[in-house]
C-alpha positions as CSV (number, residue, x, y, z in Angstrom):
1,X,2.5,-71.7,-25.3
2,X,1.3,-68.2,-25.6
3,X,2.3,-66.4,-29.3
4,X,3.4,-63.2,-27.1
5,X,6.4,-65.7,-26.2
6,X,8.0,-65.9,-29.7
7,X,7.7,-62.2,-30.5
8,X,10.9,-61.9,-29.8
9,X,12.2,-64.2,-32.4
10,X,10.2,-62.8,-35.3
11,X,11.5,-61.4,-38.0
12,X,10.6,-57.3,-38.8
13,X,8.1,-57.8,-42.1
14,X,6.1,-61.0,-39.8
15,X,5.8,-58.6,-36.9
16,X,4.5,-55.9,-39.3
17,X,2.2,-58.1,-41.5
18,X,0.7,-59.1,-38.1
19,X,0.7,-55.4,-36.9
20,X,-1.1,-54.5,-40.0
21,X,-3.7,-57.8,-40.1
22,X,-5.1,-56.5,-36.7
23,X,-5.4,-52.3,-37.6
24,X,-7.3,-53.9,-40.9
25,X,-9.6,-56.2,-38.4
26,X,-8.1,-59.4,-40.3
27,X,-6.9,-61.1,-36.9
28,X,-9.2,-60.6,-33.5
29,X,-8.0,-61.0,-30.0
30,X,-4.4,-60.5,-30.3
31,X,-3.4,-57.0,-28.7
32,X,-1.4,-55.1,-31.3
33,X,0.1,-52.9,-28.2
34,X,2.3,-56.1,-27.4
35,X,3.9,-55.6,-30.6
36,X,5.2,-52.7,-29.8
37,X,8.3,-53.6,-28.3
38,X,9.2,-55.7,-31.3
39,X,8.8,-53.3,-34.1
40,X,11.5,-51.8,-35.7
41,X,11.6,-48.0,-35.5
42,X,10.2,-47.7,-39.4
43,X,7.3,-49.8,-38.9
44,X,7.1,-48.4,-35.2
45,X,6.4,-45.0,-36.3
46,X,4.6,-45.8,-39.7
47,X,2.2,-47.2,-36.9
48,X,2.3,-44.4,-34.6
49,X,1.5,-41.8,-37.9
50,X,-1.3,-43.9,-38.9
51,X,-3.0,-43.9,-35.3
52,X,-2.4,-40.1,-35.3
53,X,-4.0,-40.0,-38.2
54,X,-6.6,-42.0,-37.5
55,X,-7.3,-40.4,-33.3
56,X,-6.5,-44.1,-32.3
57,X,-6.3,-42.4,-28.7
58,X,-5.9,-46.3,-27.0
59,X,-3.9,-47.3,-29.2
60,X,-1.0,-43.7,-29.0
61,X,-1.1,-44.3,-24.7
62,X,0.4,-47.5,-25.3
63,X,2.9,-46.7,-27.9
64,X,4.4,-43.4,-25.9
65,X,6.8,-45.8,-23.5
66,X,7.9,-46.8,-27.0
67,X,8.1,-43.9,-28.9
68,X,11.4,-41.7,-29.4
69,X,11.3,-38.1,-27.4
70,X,10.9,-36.1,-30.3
71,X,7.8,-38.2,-31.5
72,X,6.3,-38.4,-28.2
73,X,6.7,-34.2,-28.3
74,X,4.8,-34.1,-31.6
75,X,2.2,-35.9,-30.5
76,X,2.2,-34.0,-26.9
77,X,1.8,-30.3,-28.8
78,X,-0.9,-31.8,-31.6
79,X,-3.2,-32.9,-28.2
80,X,-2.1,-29.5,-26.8
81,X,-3.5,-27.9,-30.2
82,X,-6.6,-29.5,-29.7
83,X,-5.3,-32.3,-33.2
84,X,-6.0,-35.3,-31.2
85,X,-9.1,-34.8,-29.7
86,X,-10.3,-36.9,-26.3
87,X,-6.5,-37.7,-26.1
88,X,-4.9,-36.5,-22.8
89,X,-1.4,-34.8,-23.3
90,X,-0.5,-35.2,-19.7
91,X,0.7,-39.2,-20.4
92,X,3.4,-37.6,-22.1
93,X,5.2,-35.9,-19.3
94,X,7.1,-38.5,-18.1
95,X,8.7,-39.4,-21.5
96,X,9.5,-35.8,-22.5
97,X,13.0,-34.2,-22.1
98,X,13.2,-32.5,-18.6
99,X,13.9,-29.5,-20.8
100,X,10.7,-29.3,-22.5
101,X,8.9,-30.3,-19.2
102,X,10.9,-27.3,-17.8
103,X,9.1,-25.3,-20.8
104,X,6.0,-26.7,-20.4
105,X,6.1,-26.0,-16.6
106,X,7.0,-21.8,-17.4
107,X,4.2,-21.8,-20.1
108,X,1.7,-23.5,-17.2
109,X,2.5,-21.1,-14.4
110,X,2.9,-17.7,-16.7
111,X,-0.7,-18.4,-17.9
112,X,-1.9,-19.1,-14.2
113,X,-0.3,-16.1,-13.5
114,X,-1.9,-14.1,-16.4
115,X,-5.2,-15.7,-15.3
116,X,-6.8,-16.4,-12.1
117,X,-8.2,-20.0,-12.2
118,X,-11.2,-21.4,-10.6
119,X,-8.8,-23.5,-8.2
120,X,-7.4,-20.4,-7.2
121,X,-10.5,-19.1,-6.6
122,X,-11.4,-22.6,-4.5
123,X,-8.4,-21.6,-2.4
124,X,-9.5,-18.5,-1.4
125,X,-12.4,-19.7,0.0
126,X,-11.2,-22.3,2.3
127,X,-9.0,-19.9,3.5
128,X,-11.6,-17.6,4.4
129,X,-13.6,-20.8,6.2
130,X,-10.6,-20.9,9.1
């Protein structure tokens, strides 16, 4: 038997003594990401705060399915802001509120339209090719 198939019958402070044991380096080889599902929202984003904190960028991609849509909006503007650096702020999309993709979308295609990009550029020439 694998221990991933009693995490569901664990009891919040285990599942967070564990979570805590393998940040700290106490317990190698067991993936703290398939935690995640179990935690309770405190411990959940105590965890997601402290990998913020500390630009765990693996770590933040695997807690975003998990994450509430306000939380996953923080972390997608403090990439944008250049906060987590290396971290990519497109895995965020799909878990953001199709308003705030909406907004993202404007803010995207008002600054392509403010400022010719190299793709645009790319474009021009294949067309010129024919």
């Amino acid at each position: 038997m694998k221990y991933t198939h009693l995490l569901p019958f664990m009891e919040e402070e285990e599942l967070k003594k564990v979570a805590f044991e393998i940040i700290n380096g106490e317990l190698k080889g067991v993936r703290l990401e398939r935690l995640f599902p179990f935690l309770g929202t405190g411990t959940f984003n105590e965890l997601v705060d402290l990998f913020i904190e500390k630009k765990e960028i693996s770590y933040l991609k695997h807690a975003i399915p998990f994450m509430s849509r306000e939380k996953v909006q923080a972390i997608y503007k403090a990439a944008e802001n250049g906060e987590i650096p290396g971290f990519d702020a497109s895995v965020c999309i799909p878990f953001l509120s199709a308003e705030k993709i909406k907004e993202i979308f404007r803010e995207l295609i008002q600054k392509a339209s403010n400022e010719p990009s190299e793709d645009d550029e790319d474009d021009e020439d294949d067309e010129s090719e024919d």
